[in-house]
C-alpha positions as CSV (number, residue, x, y, z in Angstrom):
1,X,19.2,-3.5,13.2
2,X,15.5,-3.5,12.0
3,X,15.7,0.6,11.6
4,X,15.2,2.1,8.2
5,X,14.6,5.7,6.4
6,X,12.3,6.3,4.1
7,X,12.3,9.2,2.0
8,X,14.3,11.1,4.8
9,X,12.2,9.6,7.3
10,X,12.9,7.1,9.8
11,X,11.0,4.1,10.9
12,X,11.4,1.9,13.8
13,X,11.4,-1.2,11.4
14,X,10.6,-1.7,7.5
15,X,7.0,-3.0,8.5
16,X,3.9,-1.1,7.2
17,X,0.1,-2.3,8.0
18,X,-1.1,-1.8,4.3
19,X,-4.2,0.5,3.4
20,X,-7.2,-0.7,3.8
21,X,-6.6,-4.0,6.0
22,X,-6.2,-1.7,9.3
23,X,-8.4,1.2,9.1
24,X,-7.2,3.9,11.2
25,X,-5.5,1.4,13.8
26,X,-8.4,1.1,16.7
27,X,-9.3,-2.4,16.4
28,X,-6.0,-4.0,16.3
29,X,-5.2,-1.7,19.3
30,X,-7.7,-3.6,21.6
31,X,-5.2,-6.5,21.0
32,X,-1.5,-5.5,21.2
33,X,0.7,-2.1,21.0
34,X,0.3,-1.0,17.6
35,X,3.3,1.2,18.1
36,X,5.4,-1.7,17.4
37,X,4.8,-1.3,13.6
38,X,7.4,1.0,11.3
39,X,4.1,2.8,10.1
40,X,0.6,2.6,8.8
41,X,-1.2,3.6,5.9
42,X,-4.4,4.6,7.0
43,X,-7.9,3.4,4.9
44,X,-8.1,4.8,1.7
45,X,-9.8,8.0,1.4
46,X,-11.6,10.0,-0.8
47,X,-12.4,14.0,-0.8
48,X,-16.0,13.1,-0.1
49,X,-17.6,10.0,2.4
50,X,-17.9,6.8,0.3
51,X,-20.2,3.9,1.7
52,X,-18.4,1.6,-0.8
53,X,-20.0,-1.1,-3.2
54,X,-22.7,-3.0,-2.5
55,X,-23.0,-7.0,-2.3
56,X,-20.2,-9.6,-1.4
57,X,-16.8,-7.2,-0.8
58,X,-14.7,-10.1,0.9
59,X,-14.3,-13.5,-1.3
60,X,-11.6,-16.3,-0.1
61,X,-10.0,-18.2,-2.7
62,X,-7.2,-20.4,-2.9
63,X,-4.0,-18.9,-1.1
64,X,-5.7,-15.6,-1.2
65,X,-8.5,-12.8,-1.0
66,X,-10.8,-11.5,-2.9
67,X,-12.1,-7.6,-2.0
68,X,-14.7,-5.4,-3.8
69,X,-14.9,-2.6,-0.9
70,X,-15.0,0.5,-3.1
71,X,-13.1,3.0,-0.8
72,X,-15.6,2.8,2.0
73,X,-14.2,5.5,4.2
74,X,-15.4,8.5,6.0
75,X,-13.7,11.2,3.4
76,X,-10.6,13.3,3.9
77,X,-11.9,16.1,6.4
78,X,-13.6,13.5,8.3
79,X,-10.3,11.7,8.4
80,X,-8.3,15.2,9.6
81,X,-10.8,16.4,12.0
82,X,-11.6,12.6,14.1
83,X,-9.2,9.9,12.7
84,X,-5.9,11.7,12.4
85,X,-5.6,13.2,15.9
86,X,-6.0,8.9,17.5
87,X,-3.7,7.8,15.6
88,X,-1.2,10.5,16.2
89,X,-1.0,8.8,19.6
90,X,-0.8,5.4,17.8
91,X,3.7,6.2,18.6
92,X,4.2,4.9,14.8
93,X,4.7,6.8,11.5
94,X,1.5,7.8,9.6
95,X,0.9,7.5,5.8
96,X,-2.1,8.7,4.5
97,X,-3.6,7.1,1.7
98,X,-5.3,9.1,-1.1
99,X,-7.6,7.9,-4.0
100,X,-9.9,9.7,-6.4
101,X,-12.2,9.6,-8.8
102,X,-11.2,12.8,-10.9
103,X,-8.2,15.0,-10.6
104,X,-9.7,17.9,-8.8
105,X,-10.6,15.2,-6.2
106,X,-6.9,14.3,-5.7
107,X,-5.7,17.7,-5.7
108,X,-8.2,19.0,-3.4
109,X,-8.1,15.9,-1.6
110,X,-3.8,16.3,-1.5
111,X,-3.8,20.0,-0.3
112,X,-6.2,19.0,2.5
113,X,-3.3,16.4,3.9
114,X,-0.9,18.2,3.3
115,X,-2.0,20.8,6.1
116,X,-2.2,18.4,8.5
117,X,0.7,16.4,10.3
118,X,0.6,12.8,8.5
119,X,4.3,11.7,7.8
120,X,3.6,10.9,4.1
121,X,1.1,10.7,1.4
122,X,0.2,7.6,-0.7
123,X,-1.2,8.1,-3.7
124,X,-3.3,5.5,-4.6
125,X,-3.3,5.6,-8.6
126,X,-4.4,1.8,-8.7
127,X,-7.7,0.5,-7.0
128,X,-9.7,-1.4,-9.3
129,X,-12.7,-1.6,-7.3
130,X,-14.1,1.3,-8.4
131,X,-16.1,2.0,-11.2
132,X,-14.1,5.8,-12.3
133,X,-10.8,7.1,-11.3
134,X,-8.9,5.0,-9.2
135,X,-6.5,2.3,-11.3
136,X,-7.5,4.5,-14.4
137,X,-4.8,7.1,-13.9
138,X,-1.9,4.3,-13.2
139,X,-2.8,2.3,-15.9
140,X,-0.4,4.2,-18.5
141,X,2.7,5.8,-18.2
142,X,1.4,9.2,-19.2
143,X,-1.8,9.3,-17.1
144,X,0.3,8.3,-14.1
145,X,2.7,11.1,-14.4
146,X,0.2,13.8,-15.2
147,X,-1.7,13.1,-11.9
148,X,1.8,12.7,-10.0
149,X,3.0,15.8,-11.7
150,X,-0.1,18.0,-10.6
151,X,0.0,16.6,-7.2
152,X,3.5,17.5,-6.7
153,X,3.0,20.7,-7.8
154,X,0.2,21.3,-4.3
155,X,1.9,18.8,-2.0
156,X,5.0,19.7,0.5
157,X,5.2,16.3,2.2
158,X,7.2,13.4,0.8
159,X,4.6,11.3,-1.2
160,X,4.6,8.2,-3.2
161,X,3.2,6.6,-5.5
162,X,1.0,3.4,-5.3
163,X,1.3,1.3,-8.7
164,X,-1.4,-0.6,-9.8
165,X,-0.2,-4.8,-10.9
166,X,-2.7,-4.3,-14.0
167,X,-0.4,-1.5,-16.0
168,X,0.3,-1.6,-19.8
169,X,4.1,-2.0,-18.3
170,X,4.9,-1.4,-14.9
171,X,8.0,-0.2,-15.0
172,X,7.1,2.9,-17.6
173,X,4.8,3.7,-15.1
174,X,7.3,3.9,-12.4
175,X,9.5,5.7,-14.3
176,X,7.1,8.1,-15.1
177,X,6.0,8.6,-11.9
178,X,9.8,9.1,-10.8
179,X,10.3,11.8,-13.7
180,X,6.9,14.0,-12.3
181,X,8.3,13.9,-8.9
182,X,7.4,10.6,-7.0
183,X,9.3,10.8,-4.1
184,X,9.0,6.8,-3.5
185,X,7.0,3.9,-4.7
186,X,4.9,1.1,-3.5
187,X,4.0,-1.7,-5.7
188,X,2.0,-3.7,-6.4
189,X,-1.6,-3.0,-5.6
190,X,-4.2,-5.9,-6.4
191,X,-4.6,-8.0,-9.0
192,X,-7.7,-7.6,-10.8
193,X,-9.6,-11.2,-10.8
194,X,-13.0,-12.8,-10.9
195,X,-15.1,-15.4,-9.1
196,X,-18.1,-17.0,-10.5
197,X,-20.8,-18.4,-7.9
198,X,-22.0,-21.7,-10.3
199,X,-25.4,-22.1,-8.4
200,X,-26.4,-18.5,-8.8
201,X,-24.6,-18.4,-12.6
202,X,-23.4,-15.1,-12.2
203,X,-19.9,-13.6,-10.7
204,X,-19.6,-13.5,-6.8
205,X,-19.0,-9.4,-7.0
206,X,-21.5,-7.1,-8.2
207,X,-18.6,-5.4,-10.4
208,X,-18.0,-8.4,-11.7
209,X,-14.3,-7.9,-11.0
210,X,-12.7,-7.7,-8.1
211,X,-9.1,-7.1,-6.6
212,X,-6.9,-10.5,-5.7
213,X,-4.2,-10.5,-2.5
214,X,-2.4,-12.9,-0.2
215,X,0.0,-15.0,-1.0
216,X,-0.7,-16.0,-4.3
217,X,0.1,-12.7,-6.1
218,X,3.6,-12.8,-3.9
219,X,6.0,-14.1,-6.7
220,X,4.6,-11.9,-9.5
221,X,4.6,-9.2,-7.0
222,X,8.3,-9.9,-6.2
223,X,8.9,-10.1,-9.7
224,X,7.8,-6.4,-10.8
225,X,9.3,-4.9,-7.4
226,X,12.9,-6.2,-8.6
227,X,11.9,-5.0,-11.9
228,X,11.3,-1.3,-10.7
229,X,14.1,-0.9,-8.0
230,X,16.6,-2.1,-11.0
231,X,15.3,1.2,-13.3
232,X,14.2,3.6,-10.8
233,X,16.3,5.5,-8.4
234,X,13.4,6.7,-5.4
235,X,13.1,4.4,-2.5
236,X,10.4,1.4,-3.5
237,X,7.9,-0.2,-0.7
238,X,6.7,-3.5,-1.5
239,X,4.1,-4.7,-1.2
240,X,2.1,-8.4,-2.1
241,X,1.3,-11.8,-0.1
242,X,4.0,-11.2,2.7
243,X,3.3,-13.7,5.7
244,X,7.0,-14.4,7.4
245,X,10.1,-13.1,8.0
246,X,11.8,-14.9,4.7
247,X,9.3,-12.8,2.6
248,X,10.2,-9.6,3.9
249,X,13.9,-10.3,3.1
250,X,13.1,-11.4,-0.3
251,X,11.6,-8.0,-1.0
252,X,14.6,-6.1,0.8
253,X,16.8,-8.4,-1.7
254,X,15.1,-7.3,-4.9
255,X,15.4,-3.7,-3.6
256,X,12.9,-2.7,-1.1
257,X,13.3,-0.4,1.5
258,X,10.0,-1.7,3.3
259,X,7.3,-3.4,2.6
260,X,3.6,-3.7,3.5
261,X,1.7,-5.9,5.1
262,X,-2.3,-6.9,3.6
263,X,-3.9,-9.6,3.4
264,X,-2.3,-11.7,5.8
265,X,-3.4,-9.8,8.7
266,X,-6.8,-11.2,8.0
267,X,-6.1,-14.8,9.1
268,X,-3.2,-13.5,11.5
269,X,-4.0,-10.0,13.7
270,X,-0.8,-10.6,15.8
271,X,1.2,-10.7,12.3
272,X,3.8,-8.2,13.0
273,X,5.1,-9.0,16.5
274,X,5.6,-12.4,15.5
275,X,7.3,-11.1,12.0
276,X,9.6,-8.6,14.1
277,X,10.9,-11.4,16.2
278,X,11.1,-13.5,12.9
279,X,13.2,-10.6,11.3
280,X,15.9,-10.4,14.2
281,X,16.4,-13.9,14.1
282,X,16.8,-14.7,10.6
283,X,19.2,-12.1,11.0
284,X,21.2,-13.1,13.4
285,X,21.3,-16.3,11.7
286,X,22.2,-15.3,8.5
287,X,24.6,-12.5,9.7
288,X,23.0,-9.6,8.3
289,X,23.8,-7.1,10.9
290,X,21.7,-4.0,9.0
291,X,18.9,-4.2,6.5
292,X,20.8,-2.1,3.9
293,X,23.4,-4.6,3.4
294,X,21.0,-6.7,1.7
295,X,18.8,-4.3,0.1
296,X,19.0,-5.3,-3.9
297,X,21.7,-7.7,-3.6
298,X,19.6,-9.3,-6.5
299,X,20.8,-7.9,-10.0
Protein backbone atom coordinates (compact mmCIF):
# COMPACT_ATOMS: atom_id res chain seq x y z
CA UNK A 1 0.00 0.00 0.00
CA UNK A 2 1.60 3.23 -1.41
CA UNK A 3 -0.94 5.41 0.96
CA UNK A 4 0.46 7.66 3.68
CA UNK A 5 -0.69 10.56 6.18
CA UNK A 6 1.04 13.36 6.66
CA UNK A 7 0.51 15.60 9.40
CA UNK A 8 -3.21 14.26 9.66
CA UNK A 9 -3.45 14.35 6.06
CA UNK A 10 -3.58 11.69 3.63
CA UNK A 11 -1.86 11.18 0.36
CA UNK A 12 -2.40 8.87 -2.38
CA UNK A 13 1.31 7.87 -2.24
CA UNK A 14 4.60 9.36 -0.36
CA UNK A 15 5.58 11.21 -3.77
CA UNK A 16 5.84 15.08 -3.83
CA UNK A 17 6.93 17.13 -7.10
CA UNK A 18 9.38 19.42 -5.09
CA UNK A 19 9.16 23.44 -5.25
CA UNK A 20 10.31 25.01 -7.75
CA UNK A 21 10.98 22.14 -10.43
CA UNK A 22 7.04 22.04 -11.32
CA UNK A 23 5.73 25.45 -11.08
CA UNK A 24 2.09 25.33 -10.55
CA UNK A 25 1.67 21.87 -12.37
CA UNK A 26 0.44 23.13 -16.11
CA UNK A 27 3.29 22.05 -18.07
CA UNK A 28 3.75 18.62 -16.88
CA UNK A 29 -0.12 18.34 -17.37
CA UNK A 30 0.16 18.56 -21.22
CA UNK A 31 2.03 15.25 -20.74
CA UNK A 32 0.41 12.83 -18.24
CA UNK A 33 -2.25 13.00 -15.28
CA UNK A 34 -0.61 14.86 -12.68
CA UNK A 35 -3.16 13.55 -10.23
CA UNK A 36 -1.09 10.59 -9.92
CA UNK A 37 1.39 12.39 -7.60
CA UNK A 38 0.78 12.26 -3.50
CA UNK A 39 1.13 16.18 -3.75
CA UNK A 40 2.90 19.21 -5.01
CA UNK A 41 4.61 22.07 -3.64
CA UNK A 42 3.86 24.77 -5.71
CA UNK A 43 6.91 27.51 -6.96
CA UNK A 44 8.26 29.29 -4.26
CA UNK A 45 6.58 32.45 -3.55
CA UNK A 46 7.11 35.63 -2.14
CA UNK A 47 4.51 38.46 -0.70
CA UNK A 48 5.47 40.55 -3.67
CA UNK A 49 6.21 39.40 -7.75
CA UNK A 50 9.95 38.56 -8.08
CA UNK A 51 11.55 38.32 -11.73
CA UNK A 52 14.37 36.38 -10.07
CA UNK A 53 18.29 36.88 -10.77
CA UNK A 54 19.69 37.75 -13.70
CA UNK A 55 22.39 35.75 -15.91
CA UNK A 56 22.94 31.89 -16.15
CA UNK A 57 20.12 30.38 -13.38
CA UNK A 58 20.45 26.58 -14.68
CA UNK A 59 24.28 25.14 -14.64
CA UNK A 60 24.76 21.12 -15.21
CA UNK A 61 27.52 19.56 -13.41
CA UNK A 62 28.56 16.20 -12.73
CA UNK A 63 25.51 13.98 -11.37
CA UNK A 64 23.75 17.15 -10.70
CA UNK A 65 22.35 20.86 -11.15
CA UNK A 66 23.19 23.91 -10.56
CA UNK A 67 20.22 26.78 -10.07
CA UNK A 68 20.50 30.57 -9.36
CA UNK A 69 16.62 31.37 -10.03
CA UNK A 70 15.99 33.86 -7.15
CA UNK A 71 12.28 32.94 -6.40
CA UNK A 72 11.05 33.99 -9.77
CA UNK A 73 7.36 33.77 -9.18
CA UNK A 74 4.36 35.84 -9.57
CA UNK A 75 3.81 36.75 -5.61
CA UNK A 76 1.33 35.25 -3.10
CA UNK A 77 -1.96 37.15 -4.17
CA UNK A 78 -1.14 36.49 -7.69
CA UNK A 79 -0.69 32.79 -6.72
CA UNK A 80 -4.33 32.88 -4.63
CA UNK A 81 -6.24 34.76 -7.11
CA UNK A 82 -5.00 32.68 -10.75
CA UNK A 83 -2.67 29.69 -9.73
CA UNK A 84 -4.42 28.23 -6.81
CA UNK A 85 -7.89 27.79 -8.22
CA UNK A 86 -6.04 25.27 -11.55
CA UNK A 87 -4.42 23.40 -9.45
CA UNK A 88 -7.27 22.70 -7.16
CA UNK A 89 -8.48 20.72 -10.11
CA UNK A 90 -4.96 19.21 -10.44
CA UNK A 91 -7.01 15.81 -7.97
CA UNK A 92 -3.57 15.83 -5.77
CA UNK A 93 -2.71 17.47 -2.37
CA UNK A 94 -1.44 21.10 -2.44
CA UNK A 95 1.53 22.48 -0.49
CA UNK A 96 2.27 25.90 -0.86
CA UNK A 97 5.63 27.03 -0.50
CA UNK A 98 6.57 30.26 1.26
CA UNK A 99 9.90 32.27 1.25
CA UNK A 100 10.82 35.76 2.39
CA UNK A 101 13.05 38.22 2.56
CA UNK A 102 12.07 39.80 6.05
CA UNK A 103 9.69 38.56 8.74
CA UNK A 104 6.80 40.86 8.00
CA UNK A 105 7.04 39.27 4.44
CA UNK A 106 6.52 35.67 5.85
CA UNK A 107 3.87 36.69 8.13
CA UNK A 108 1.93 38.66 5.79
CA UNK A 109 2.81 36.35 3.21
CA UNK A 110 1.56 33.14 5.80
CA UNK A 111 -1.79 34.80 6.82
CA UNK A 112 -2.52 35.34 3.06
CA UNK A 113 -2.30 31.21 2.61
CA UNK A 114 -3.69 30.51 5.24
CA UNK A 115 -7.19 31.97 3.95
CA UNK A 116 -7.14 30.12 1.20
CA UNK A 117 -7.60 26.18 0.69
CA UNK A 118 -3.97 24.87 0.07
CA UNK A 119 -3.47 21.56 2.11
CA UNK A 120 -0.20 22.75 3.82
CA UNK A 121 2.31 25.38 4.05
CA UNK A 122 6.13 24.99 3.45
CA UNK A 123 8.14 27.29 4.81
CA UNK A 124 11.05 27.77 3.00
CA UNK A 125 13.75 29.00 5.69
CA UNK A 126 16.65 27.82 3.36
CA UNK A 127 17.06 29.22 -0.38
CA UNK A 128 20.42 30.44 -0.92
CA UNK A 129 19.90 32.11 -4.06
CA UNK A 130 18.96 35.07 -2.72
CA UNK A 131 20.80 37.83 -1.74
CA UNK A 132 18.54 38.68 2.01
CA UNK A 133 16.21 36.51 3.84
CA UNK A 134 15.78 33.27 2.62
CA UNK A 135 18.59 30.49 4.03
CA UNK A 136 19.42 33.42 6.56
CA UNK A 137 16.65 32.55 9.01
CA UNK A 138 17.45 28.56 8.95
CA UNK A 139 20.88 28.97 9.23
CA UNK A 140 20.87 28.85 13.24
CA UNK A 141 18.88 27.20 15.65
CA UNK A 142 17.54 30.41 17.11
CA UNK A 143 16.68 32.32 13.95
CA UNK A 144 14.88 29.29 12.72
CA UNK A 145 12.59 29.05 15.60
CA UNK A 146 11.85 32.67 16.05
CA UNK A 147 10.47 32.81 12.37
CA UNK A 148 8.69 29.31 12.95
CA UNK A 149 7.40 30.56 16.25
CA UNK A 150 5.83 33.85 14.84
CA UNK A 151 4.50 32.03 11.91
CA UNK A 152 2.67 29.59 14.07
CA UNK A 153 1.35 32.07 16.03
CA UNK A 154 -0.79 33.54 12.38
CA UNK A 155 -1.05 30.21 10.65
CA UNK A 156 -4.10 27.56 11.24
CA UNK A 157 -2.94 24.99 8.59
CA UNK A 158 -0.46 22.26 9.24
CA UNK A 159 2.95 23.72 8.06
CA UNK A 160 6.44 22.62 7.89
CA UNK A 161 9.50 23.54 7.89
CA UNK A 162 11.97 23.51 4.94
CA UNK A 163 15.77 23.13 6.36
CA UNK A 164 18.40 24.46 4.64
CA UNK A 165 21.84 21.56 4.06
CA UNK A 166 24.13 24.73 4.87
CA UNK A 167 23.10 25.01 8.86
CA UNK A 168 25.61 25.54 11.69
CA UNK A 169 24.03 21.93 12.75
CA UNK A 170 21.15 20.62 11.23
CA UNK A 171 19.63 18.84 13.72
CA UNK A 172 19.55 22.00 16.34
CA UNK A 173 17.70 23.51 13.78
CA UNK A 174 15.21 20.91 13.51
CA UNK A 175 14.75 20.68 16.96
CA UNK A 176 14.20 24.11 17.18
CA UNK A 177 11.90 24.32 14.67
CA UNK A 178 9.97 21.30 16.38
CA UNK A 179 9.97 23.19 19.83
CA UNK A 180 8.23 26.63 18.01
CA UNK A 181 5.64 24.48 16.54
CA UNK A 182 6.78 22.85 13.24
CA UNK A 183 4.25 20.67 12.48
CA UNK A 184 6.67 18.56 10.04
CA UNK A 185 9.92 18.78 8.23
CA UNK A 186 11.48 18.59 4.91
CA UNK A 187 15.11 18.41 4.51
CA UNK A 188 17.47 19.11 2.86
CA UNK A 189 17.18 22.08 0.54
CA UNK A 190 20.31 22.82 -1.76
CA UNK A 191 23.68 22.68 -1.29
CA UNK A 192 25.34 25.91 -1.68
CA UNK A 193 28.24 25.41 -4.53
CA UNK A 194 30.15 27.32 -7.18
CA UNK A 195 31.14 26.99 -10.86
CA UNK A 196 33.90 28.83 -12.40
CA UNK A 197 33.66 29.46 -16.39
CA UNK A 198 37.80 29.33 -16.99
CA UNK A 199 37.57 31.23 -20.48
CA UNK A 200 35.52 34.05 -19.02
CA UNK A 201 37.69 33.88 -15.46
CA UNK A 202 34.83 34.56 -13.45
CA UNK A 203 32.02 32.17 -11.68
CA UNK A 204 29.18 30.89 -14.07
CA UNK A 205 26.38 32.74 -11.61
CA UNK A 206 26.19 36.20 -11.20
CA UNK A 207 25.92 35.55 -7.17
CA UNK A 208 28.78 33.80 -7.46
CA UNK A 209 27.11 30.99 -5.49
CA UNK A 210 24.55 29.00 -6.43
CA UNK A 211 22.32 26.07 -5.07
CA UNK A 212 23.58 22.16 -6.02
CA UNK A 213 20.77 19.17 -6.54
CA UNK A 214 20.52 15.75 -8.17
CA UNK A 215 21.91 12.97 -7.27
CA UNK A 216 25.08 13.88 -5.94
CA UNK A 217 23.86 15.63 -2.76
CA UNK A 218 21.58 12.19 -2.23
CA UNK A 219 23.91 10.41 0.38
CA UNK A 220 24.70 13.55 2.46
CA UNK A 221 21.04 14.29 2.17
CA UNK A 222 20.16 10.71 3.44
CA UNK A 223 22.61 11.26 5.99
CA UNK A 224 21.10 14.39 7.83
CA UNK A 225 17.36 13.11 7.18
CA UNK A 226 18.27 9.80 9.41
CA UNK A 227 20.01 12.28 11.58
CA UNK A 228 16.69 14.39 12.25
CA UNK A 229 13.93 11.63 12.26
CA UNK A 230 16.29 9.85 15.12
CA UNK A 231 15.94 13.41 17.43
CA UNK A 232 12.77 14.83 16.29
CA UNK A 233 9.31 13.48 16.85
CA UNK A 234 7.08 15.53 13.82
CA UNK A 235 6.75 13.74 10.58
CA UNK A 236 10.09 14.47 8.27
CA UNK A 237 9.84 14.69 4.21
CA UNK A 238 12.91 14.08 2.43
CA UNK A 239 14.11 15.44 0.15
CA UNK A 240 17.67 15.27 -2.15
CA UNK A 241 18.83 13.48 -5.57
CA UNK A 242 15.87 10.81 -5.59
CA UNK A 243 15.67 9.11 -9.18
CA UNK A 244 14.15 5.35 -8.48
CA UNK A 245 12.22 3.44 -6.49
CA UNK A 246 15.36 2.07 -4.19
CA UNK A 247 15.83 5.82 -3.24
CA UNK A 248 12.60 6.50 -1.99
CA UNK A 249 12.74 3.38 0.32
CA UNK A 250 16.06 4.42 1.58
CA UNK A 251 14.61 7.66 2.81
CA UNK A 252 11.32 5.87 4.23
CA UNK A 253 14.21 3.61 6.06
CA UNK A 254 15.99 6.46 7.76
CA UNK A 255 12.58 7.75 8.79
CA UNK A 256 10.69 9.58 6.20
CA UNK A 257 7.26 9.70 5.76
CA UNK A 258 7.53 11.08 2.04
CA UNK A 259 9.81 12.48 0.16
CA UNK A 260 10.24 14.97 -2.68
CA UNK A 261 11.10 14.79 -5.99
CA UNK A 262 13.71 17.85 -7.76
CA UNK A 263 16.01 17.64 -9.86
CA UNK A 264 15.51 14.54 -11.50
CA UNK A 265 12.43 15.59 -13.11
CA UNK A 266 14.63 17.73 -15.36
CA UNK A 267 16.17 14.86 -17.42
CA UNK A 268 12.92 12.63 -16.69
CA UNK A 269 9.23 14.52 -16.92
CA UNK A 270 7.51 10.99 -16.72
CA UNK A 271 9.53 10.41 -13.33
CA UNK A 272 6.74 9.55 -11.12
CA UNK A 273 4.57 7.06 -13.04
CA UNK A 274 7.54 5.12 -13.74
CA UNK A 275 8.70 5.55 -9.73
CA UNK A 276 4.99 4.50 -8.64
CA UNK A 277 5.19 1.32 -10.59
CA UNK A 278 8.89 0.97 -9.32
CA UNK A 279 7.49 1.36 -5.67
CA UNK A 280 4.81 -1.45 -5.91
CA UNK A 281 7.19 -3.73 -7.25
CA UNK A 282 10.04 -3.48 -5.10
CA UNK A 283 7.36 -4.07 -2.68
CA UNK A 284 5.99 -6.86 -3.59
CA UNK A 285 9.38 -8.22 -3.94
CA UNK A 286 10.67 -7.46 -0.82
CA UNK A 287 7.41 -8.14 1.10
CA UNK A 288 6.71 -4.88 2.42
CA UNK A 289 2.97 -4.93 2.43
CA UNK A 290 2.62 -1.01 3.93
CA UNK A 291 5.13 1.81 3.91
CA UNK A 292 5.10 2.22 7.73
CA UNK A 293 6.53 -1.00 8.32
CA UNK A 294 9.72 0.26 7.07
CA UNK A 295 9.69 3.72 8.02
CA UNK A 296 13.04 4.19 10.31
CA UNK A 297 13.94 0.68 10.51
CA UNK A 298 17.51 2.29 10.43
CA UNK A 299 18.63 3.12 14.16
Amino acid sequence: MLETTLCGIPFKNPLIAASGVFGFGAEYGELYDVSIWGGLCTKGLTLQPKSGNSGYRIYETASGVMNSIGLQNPGVEAFVNTELPRMKKLNTRIIANLGGHSTDDYLLGIEKLDRTDVDMIELNISCPNVKSGGMAFGLQAKSAGEIVGLCRERCHKPFMVKLSPNAENIVDVALACENAGADALSLVNTFQAMAIDVKKRKPVFENTYAGLSGAAIKPLALRMVHAVCQKVSIPVVGIGGIRTAEDVIEFMMAGATAVQIGAALFSNPLLPIQMIDGLQQLMEQEKISDLSEIRGIIK
